[in-house]
Predicted model as a PDB file, atoms N, CA, C, CB and O in Angstrom, pLDDT in the B-factor column:
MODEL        1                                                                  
ATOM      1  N   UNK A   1      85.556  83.527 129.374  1.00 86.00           N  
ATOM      2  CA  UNK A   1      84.558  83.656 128.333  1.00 86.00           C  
ATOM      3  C   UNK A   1      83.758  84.925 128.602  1.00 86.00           C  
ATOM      4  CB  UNK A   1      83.633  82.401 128.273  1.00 86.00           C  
ATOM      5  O   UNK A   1      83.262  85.151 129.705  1.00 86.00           O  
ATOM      6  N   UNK A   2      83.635  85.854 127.420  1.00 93.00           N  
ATOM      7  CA  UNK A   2      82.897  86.862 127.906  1.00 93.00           C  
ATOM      8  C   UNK A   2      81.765  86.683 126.797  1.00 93.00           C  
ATOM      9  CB  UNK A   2      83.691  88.328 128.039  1.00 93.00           C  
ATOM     10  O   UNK A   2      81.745  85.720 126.030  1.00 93.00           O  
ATOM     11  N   UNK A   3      80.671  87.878 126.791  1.00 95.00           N  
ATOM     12  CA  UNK A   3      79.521  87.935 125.682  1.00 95.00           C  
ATOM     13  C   UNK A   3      78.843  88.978 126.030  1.00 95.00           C  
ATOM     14  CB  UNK A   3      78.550  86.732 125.540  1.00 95.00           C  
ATOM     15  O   UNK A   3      78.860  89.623 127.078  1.00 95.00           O  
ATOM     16  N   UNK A   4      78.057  89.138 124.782  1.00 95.00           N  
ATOM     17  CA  UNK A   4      76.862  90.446 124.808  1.00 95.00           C  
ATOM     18  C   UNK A   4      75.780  90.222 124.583  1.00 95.00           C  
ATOM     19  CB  UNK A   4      76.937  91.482 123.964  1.00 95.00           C  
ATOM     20  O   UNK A   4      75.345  89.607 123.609  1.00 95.00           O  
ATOM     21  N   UNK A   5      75.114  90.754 125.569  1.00 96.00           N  
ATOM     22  CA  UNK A   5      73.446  90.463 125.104  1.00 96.00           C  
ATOM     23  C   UNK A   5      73.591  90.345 123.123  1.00 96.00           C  
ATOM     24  CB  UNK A   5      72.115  92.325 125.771  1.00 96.00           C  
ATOM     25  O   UNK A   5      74.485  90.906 122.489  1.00 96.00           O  
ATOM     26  N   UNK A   6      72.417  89.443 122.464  1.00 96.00           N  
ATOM     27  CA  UNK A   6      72.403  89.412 121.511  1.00 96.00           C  
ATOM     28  C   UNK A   6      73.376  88.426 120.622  1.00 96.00           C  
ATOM     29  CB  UNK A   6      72.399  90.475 121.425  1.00 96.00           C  
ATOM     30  O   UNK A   6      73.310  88.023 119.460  1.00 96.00           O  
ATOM     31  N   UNK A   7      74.423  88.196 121.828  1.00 96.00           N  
ATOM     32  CA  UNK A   7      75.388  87.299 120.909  1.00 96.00           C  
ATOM     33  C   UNK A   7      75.010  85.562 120.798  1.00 96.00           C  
ATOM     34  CB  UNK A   7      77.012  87.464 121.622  1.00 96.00           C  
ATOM     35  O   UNK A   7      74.446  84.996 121.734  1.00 96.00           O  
ATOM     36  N   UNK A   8      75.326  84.980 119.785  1.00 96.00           N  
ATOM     37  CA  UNK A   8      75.032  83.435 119.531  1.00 96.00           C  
ATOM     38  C   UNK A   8      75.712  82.963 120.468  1.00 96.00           C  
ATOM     39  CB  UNK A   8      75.410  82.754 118.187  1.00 96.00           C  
ATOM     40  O   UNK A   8      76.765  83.501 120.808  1.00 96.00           O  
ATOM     41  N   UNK A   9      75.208  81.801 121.096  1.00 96.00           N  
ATOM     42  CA  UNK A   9      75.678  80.612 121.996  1.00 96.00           C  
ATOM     43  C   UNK A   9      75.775  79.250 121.343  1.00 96.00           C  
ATOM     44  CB  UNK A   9      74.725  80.444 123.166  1.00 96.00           C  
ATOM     45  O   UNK A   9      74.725  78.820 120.863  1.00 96.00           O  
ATOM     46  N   UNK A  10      76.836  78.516 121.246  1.00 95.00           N  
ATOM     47  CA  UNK A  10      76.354  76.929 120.531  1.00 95.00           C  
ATOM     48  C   UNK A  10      76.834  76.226 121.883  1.00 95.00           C  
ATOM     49  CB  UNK A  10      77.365  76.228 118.753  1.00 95.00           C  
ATOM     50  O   UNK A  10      77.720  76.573 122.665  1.00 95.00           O  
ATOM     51  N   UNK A  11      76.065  75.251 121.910  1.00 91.00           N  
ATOM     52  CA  UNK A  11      76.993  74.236 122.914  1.00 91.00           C  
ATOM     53  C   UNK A  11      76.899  72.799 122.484  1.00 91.00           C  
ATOM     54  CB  UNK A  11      76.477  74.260 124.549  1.00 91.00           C  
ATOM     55  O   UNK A  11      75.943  72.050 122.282  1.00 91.00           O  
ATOM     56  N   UNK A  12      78.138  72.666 122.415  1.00 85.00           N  
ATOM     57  CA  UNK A  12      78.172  70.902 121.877  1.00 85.00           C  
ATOM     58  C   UNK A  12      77.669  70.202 122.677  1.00 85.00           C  
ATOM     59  CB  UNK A  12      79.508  70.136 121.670  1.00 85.00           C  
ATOM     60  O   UNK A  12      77.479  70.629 123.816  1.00 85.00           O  
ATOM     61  N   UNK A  13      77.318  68.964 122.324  1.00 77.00           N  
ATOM     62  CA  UNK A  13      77.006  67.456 122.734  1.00 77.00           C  
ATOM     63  C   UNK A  13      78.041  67.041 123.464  1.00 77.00           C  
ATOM     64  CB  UNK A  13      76.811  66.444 121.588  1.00 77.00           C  
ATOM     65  O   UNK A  13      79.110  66.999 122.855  1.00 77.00           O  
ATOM     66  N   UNK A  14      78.050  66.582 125.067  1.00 77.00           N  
ATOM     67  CA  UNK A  14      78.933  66.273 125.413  1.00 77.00           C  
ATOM     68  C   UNK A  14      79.569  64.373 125.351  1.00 77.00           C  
ATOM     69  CB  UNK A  14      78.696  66.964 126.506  1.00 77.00           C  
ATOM     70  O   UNK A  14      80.718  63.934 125.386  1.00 77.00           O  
ATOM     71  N   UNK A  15      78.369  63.734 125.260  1.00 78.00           N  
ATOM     72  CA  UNK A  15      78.157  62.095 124.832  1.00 78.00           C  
ATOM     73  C   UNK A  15      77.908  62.328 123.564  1.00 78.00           C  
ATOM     74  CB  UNK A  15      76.902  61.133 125.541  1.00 78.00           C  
ATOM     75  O   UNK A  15      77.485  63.331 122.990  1.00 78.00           O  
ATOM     76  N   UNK A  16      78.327  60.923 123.061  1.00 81.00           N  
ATOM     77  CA  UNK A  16      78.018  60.186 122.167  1.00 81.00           C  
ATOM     78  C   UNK A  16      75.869  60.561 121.521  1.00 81.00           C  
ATOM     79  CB  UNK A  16      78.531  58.561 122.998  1.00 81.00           C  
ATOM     80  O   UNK A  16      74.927  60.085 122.154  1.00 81.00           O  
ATOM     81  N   UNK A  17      75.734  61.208 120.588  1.00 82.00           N  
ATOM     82  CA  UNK A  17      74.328  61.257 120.667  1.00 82.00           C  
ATOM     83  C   UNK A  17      73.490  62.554 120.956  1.00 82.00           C  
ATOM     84  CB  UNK A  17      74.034  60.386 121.594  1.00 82.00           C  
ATOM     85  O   UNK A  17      72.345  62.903 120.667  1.00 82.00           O  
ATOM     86  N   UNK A  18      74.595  63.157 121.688  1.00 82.00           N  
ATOM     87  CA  UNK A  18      73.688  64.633 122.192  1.00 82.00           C  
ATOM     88  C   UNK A  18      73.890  65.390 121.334  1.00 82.00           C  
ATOM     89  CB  UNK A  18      74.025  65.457 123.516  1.00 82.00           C  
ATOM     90  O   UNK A  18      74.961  65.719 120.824  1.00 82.00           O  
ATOM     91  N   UNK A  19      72.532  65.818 121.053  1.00 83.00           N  
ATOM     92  CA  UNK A  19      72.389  66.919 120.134  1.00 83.00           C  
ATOM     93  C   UNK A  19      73.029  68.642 120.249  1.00 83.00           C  
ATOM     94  CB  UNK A  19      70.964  66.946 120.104  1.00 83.00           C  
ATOM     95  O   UNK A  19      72.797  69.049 121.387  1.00 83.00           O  
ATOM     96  N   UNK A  20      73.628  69.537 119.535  1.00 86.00           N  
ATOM     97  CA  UNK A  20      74.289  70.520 119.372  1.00 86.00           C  
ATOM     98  C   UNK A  20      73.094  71.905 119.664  1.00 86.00           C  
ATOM     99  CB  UNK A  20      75.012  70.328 117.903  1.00 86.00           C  
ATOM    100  O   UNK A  20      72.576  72.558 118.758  1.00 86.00           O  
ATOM    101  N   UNK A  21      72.898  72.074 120.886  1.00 91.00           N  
ATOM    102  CA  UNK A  21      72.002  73.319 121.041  1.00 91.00           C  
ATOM    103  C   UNK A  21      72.456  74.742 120.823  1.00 91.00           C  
ATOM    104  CB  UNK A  21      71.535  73.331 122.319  1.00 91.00           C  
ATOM    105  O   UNK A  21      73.503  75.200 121.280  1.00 91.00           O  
ATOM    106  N   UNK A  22      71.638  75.362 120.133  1.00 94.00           N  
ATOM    107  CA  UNK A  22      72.298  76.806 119.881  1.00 94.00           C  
ATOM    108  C   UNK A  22      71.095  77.942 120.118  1.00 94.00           C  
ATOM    109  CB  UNK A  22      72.956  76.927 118.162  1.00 94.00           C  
ATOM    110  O   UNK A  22      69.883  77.737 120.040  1.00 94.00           O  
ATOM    111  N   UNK A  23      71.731  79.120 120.411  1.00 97.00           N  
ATOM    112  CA  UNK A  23      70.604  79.975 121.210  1.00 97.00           C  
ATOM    113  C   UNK A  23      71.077  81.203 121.542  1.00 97.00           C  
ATOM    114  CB  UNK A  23      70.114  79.358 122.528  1.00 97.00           C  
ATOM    115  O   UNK A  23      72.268  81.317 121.829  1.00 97.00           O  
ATOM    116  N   UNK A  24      70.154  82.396 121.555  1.00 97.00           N  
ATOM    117  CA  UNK A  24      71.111  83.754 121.505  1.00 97.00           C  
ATOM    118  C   UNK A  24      71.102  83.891 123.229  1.00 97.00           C  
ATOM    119  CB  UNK A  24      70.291  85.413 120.460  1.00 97.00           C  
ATOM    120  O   UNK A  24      70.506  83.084 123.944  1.00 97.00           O  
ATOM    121  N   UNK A  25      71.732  84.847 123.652  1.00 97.00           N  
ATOM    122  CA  UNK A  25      72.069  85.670 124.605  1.00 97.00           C  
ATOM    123  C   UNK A  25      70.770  86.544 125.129  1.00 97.00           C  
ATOM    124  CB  UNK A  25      73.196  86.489 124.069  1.00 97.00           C  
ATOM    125  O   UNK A  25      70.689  87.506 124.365  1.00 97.00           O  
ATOM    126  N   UNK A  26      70.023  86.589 125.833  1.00 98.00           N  
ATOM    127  CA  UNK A  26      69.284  87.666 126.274  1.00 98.00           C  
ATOM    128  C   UNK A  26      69.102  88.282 127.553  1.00 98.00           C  
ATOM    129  CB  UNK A  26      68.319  87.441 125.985  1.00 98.00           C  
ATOM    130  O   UNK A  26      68.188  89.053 127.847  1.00 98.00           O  
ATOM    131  N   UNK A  27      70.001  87.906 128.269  1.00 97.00           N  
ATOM    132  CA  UNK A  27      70.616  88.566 129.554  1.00 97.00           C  
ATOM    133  C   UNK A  27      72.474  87.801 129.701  1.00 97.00           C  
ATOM    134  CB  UNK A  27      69.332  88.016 131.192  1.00 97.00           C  
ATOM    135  O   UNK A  27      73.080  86.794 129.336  1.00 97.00           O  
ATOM    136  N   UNK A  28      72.770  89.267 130.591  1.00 97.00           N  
ATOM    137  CA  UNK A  28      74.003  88.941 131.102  1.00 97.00           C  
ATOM    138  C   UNK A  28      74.371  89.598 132.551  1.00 97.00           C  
ATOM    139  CB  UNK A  28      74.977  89.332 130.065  1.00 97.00           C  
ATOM    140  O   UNK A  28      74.368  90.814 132.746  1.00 97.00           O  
ATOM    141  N   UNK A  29      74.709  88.554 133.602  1.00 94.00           N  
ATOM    142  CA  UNK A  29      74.252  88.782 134.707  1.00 94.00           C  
ATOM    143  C   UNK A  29      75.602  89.996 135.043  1.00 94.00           C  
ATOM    144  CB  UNK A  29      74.001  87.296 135.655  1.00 94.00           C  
ATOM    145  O   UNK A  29      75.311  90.826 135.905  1.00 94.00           O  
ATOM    146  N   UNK A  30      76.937  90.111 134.446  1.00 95.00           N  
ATOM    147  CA  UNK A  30      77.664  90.481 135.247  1.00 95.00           C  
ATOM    148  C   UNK A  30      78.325  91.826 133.862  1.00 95.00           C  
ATOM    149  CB  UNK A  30      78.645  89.069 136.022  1.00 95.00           C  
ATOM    150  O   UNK A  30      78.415  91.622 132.652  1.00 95.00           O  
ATOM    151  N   UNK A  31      78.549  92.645 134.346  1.00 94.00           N  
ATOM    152  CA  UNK A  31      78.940  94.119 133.657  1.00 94.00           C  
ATOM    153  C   UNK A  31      79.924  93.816 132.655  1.00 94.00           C  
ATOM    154  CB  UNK A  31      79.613  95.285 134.722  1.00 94.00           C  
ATOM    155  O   UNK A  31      79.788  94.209 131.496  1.00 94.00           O  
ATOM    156  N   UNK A  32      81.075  93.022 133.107  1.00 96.00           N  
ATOM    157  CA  UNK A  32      82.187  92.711 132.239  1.00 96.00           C  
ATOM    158  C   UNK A  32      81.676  91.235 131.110  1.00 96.00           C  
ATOM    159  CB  UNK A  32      83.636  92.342 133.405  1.00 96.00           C  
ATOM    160  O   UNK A  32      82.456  90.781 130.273  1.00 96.00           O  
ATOM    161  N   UNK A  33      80.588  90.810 131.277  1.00 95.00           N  
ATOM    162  CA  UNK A  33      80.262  90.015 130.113  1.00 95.00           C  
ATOM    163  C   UNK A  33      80.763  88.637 130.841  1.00 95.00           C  
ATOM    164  CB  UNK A  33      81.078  90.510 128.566  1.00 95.00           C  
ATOM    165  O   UNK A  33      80.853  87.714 130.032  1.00 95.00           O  
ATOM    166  N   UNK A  34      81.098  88.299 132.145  1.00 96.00           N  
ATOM    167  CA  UNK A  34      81.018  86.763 132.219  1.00 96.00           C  
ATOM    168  C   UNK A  34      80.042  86.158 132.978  1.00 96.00           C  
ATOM    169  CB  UNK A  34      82.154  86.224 132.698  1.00 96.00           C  
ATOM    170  O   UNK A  34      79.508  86.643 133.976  1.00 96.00           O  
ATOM    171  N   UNK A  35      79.823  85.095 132.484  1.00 96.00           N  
ATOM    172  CA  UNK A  35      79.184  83.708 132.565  1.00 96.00           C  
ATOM    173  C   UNK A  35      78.363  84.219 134.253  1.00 96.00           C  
ATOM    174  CB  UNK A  35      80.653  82.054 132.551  1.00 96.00           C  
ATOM    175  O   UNK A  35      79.086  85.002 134.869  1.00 96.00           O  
ATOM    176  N   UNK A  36      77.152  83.901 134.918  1.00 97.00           N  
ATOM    177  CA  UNK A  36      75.920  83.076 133.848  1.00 97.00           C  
ATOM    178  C   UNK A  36      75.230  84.196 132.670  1.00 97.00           C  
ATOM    179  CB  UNK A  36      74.329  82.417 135.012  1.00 97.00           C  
ATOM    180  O   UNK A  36      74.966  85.385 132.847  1.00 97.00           O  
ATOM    181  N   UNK A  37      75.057  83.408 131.496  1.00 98.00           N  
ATOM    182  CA  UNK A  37      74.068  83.997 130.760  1.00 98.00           C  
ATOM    183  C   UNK A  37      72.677  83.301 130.374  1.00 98.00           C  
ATOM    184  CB  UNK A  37      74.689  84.333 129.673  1.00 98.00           C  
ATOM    185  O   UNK A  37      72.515  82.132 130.025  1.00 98.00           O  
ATOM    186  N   UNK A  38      71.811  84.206 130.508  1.00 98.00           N  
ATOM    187  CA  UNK A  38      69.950  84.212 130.351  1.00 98.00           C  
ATOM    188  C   UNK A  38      70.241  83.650 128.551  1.00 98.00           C  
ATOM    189  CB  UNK A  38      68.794  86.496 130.626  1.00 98.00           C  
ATOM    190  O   UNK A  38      70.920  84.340 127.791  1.00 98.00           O  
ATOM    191  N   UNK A  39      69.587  82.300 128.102  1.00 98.00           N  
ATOM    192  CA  UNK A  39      70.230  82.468 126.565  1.00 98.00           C  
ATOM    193  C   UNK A  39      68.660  81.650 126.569  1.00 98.00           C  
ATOM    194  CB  UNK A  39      72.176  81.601 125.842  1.00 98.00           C  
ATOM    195  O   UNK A  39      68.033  80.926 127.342  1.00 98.00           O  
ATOM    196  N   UNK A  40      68.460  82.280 125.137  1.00 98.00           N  
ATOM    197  CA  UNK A  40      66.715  81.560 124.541  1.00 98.00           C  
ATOM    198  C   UNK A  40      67.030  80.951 123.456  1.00 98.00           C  
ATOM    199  CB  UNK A  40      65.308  82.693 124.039  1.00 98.00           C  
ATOM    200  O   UNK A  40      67.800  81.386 122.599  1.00 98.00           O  
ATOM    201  N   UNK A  41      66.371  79.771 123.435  1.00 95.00           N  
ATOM    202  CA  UNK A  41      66.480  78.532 122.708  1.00 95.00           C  
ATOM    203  C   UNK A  41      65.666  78.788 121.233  1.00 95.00           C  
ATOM    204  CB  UNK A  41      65.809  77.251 123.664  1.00 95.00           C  
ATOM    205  O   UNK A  41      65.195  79.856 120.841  1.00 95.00           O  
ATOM    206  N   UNK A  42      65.649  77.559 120.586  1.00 90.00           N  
ATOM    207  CA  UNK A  42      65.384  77.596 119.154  1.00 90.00           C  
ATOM    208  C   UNK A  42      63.592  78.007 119.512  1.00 90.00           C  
ATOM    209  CB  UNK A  42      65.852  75.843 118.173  1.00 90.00           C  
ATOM    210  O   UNK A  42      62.811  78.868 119.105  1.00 90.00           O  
ATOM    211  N   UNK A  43      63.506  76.679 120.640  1.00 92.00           N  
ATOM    212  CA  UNK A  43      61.860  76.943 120.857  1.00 92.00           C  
ATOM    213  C   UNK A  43      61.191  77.885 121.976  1.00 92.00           C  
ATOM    214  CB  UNK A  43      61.234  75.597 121.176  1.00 92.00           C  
ATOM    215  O   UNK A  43      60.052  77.977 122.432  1.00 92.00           O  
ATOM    216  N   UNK A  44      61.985  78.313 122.130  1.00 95.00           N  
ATOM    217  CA  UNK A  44      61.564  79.599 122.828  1.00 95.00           C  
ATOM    218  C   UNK A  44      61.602  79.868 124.236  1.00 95.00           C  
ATOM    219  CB  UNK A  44      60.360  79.823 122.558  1.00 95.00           C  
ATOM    220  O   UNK A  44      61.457  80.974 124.757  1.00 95.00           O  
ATOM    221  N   UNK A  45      61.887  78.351 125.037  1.00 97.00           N  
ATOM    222  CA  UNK A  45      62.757  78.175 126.226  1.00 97.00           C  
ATOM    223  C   UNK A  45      63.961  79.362 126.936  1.00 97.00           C  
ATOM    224  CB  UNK A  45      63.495  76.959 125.793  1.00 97.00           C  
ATOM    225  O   UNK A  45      64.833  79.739 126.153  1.00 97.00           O  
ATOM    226  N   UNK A  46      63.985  79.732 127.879  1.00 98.00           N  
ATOM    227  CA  UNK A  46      64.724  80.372 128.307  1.00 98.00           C  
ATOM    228  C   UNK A  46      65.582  79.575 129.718  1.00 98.00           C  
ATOM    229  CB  UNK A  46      63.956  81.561 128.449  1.00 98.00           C  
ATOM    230  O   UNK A  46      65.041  79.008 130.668  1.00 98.00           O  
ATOM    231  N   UNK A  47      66.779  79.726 129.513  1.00 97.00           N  
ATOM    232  CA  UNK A  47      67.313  78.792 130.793  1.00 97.00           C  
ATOM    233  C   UNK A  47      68.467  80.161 131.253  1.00 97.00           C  
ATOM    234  CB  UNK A  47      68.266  76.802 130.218  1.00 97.00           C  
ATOM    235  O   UNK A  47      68.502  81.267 130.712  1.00 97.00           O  
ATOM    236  N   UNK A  48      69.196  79.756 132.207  1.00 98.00           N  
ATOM    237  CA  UNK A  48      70.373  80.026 133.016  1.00 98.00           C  
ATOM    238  C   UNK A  48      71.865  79.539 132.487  1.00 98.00           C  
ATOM    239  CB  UNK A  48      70.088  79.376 134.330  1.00 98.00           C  
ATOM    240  O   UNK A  48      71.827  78.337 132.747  1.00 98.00           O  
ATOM    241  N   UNK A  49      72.876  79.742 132.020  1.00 96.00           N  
ATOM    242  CA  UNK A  49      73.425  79.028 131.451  1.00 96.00           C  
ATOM    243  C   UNK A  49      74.821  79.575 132.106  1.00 96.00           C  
ATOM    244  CB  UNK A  49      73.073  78.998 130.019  1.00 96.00           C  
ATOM    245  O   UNK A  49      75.007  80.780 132.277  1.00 96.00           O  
ATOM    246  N   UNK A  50      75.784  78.580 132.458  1.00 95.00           N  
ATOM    247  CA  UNK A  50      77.288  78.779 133.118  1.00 95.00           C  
ATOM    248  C   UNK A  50      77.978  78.180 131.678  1.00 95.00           C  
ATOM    249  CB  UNK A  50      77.707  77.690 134.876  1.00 95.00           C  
ATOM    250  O   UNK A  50      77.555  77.030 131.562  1.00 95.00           O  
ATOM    251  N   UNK A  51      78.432  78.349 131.101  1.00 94.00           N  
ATOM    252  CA  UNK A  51      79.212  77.662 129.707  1.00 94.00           C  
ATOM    253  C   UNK A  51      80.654  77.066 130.216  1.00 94.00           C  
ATOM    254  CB  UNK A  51      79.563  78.995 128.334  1.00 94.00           C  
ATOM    255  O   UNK A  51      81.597  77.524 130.862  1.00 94.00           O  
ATOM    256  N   UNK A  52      80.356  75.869 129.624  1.00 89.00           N  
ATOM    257  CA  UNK A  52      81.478  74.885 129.762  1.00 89.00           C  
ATOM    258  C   UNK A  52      82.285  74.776 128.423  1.00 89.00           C  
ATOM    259  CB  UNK A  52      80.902  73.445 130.173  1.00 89.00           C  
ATOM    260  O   UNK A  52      81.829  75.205 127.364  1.00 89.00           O  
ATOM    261  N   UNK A  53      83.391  74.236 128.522  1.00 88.00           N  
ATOM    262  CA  UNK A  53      84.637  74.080 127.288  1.00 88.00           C  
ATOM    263  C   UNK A  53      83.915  73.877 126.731  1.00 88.00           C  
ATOM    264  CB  UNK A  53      85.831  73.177 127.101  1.00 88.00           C  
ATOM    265  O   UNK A  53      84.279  74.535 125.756  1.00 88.00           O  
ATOM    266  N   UNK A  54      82.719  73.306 126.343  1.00 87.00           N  
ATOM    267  CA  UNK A  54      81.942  72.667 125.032  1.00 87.00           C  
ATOM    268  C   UNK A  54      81.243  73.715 124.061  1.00 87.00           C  
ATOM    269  CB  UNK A  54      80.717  71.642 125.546  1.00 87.00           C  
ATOM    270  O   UNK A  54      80.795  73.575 122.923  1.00 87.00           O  
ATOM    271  N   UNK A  55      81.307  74.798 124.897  1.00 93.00           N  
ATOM    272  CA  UNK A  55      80.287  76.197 124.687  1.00 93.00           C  
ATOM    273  C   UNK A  55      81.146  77.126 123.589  1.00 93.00           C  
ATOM    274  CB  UNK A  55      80.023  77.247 126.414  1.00 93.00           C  
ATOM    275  O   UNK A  55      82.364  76.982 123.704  1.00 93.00           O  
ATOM    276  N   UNK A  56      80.818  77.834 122.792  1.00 94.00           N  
ATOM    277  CA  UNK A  56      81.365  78.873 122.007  1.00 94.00           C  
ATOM    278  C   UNK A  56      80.201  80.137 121.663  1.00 94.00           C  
ATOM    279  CB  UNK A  56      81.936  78.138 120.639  1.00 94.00           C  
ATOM    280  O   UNK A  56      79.009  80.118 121.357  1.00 94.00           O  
ATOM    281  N   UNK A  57      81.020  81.016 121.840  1.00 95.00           N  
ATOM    282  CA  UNK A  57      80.116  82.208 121.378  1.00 95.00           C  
ATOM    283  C   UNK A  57      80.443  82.817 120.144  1.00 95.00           C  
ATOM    284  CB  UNK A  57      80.119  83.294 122.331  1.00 95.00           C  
ATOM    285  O   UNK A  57      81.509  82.707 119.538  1.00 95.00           O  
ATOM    286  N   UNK A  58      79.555  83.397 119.855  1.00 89.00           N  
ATOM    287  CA  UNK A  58      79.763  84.250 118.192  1.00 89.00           C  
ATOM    288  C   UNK A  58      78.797  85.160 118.482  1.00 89.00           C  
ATOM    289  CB  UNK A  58      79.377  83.341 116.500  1.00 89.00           C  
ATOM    290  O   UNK A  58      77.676  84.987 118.960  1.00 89.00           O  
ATOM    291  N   UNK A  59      79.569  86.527 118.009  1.00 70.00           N  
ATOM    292  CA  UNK A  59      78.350  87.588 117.886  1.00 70.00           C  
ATOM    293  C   UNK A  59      77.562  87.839 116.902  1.00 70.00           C  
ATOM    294  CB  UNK A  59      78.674  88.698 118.038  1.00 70.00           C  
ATOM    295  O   UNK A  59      77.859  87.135 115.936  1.00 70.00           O  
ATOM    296  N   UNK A  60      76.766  88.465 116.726  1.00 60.00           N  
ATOM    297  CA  UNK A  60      75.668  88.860 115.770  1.00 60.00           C  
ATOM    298  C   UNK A  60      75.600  89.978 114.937  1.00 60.00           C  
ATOM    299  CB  UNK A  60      74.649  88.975 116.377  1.00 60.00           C  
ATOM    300  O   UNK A  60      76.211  90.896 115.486  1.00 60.00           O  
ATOM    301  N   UNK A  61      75.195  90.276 113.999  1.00 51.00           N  
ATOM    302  CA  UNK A  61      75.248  91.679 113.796  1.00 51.00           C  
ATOM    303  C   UNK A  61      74.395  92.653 114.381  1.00 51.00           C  
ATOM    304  CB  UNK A  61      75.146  91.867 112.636  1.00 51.00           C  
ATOM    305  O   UNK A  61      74.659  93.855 114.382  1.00 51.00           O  
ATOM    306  N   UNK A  62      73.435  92.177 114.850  1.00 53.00           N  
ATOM    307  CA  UNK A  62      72.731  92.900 116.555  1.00 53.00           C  
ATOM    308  C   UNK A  62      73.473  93.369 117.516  1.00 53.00           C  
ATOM    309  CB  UNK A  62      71.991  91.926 117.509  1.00 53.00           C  
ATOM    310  O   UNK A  62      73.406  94.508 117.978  1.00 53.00           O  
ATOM    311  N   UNK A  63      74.397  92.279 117.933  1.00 51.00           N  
ATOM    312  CA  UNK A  63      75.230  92.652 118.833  1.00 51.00           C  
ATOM    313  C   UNK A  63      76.557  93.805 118.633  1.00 51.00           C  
ATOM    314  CB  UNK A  63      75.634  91.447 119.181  1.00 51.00           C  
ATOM    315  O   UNK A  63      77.107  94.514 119.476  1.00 51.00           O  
ATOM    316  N   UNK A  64      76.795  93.662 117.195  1.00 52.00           N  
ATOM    317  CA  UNK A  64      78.060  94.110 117.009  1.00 52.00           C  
ATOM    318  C   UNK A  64      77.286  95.694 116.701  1.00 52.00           C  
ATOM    319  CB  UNK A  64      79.105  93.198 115.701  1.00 52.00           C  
ATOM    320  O   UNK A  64      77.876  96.601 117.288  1.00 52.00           O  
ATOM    321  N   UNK A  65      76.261  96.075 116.007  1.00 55.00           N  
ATOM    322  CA  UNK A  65      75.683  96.972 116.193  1.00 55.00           C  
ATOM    323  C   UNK A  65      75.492  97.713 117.839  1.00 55.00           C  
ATOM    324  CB  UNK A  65      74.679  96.547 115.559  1.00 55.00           C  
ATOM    325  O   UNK A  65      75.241  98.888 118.103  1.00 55.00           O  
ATOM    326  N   UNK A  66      75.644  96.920 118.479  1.00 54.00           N  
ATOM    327  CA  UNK A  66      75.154  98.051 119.591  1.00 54.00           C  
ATOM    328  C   UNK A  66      76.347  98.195 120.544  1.00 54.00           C  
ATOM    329  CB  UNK A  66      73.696  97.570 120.535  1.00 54.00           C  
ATOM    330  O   UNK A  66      76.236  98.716 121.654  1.00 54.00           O  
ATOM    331  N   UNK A  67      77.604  97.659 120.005  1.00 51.00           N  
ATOM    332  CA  UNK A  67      78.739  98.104 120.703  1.00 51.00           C  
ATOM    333  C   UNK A  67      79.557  99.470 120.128  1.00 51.00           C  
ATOM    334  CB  UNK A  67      79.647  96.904 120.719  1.00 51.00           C  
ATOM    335  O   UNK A  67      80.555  99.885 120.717  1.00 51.00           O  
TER     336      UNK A  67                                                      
ENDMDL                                                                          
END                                                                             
């Protein structure tokens, strides 16, 4: 899995019930774009994130702009 600062993150619910979090990209720890990524939430939370099979990325037109 790779990504760019700026790009969308979704990550599914892995149970029954869990809600579908989605959140952009605002750091990326490693040059070639893999995993962990710095990603900020709807509410403004910032976490650490290793993405699991559940995870998908999509870029932005932010992102695709600055490549």
């Amino acid at each position: 899995m790779n990504a760019n600062i700026g790009d969308r993150i979704v990550l599914e619910g892995t149970h029954l019930g869990d809600a579908r979090r989605e959140g952009v990209i605002v750091e990326v720890a490693h040059g070639d774009g893999t995993p962990p990524y710095t990603v900020e939430w709807a509410d403004g939370r910032r976490t650490v994130v290793y993405p699991g099979p559940d995870a998908r990325i999509g870029d932005t037109a932010a992102s695709r702009a600055g490549r």
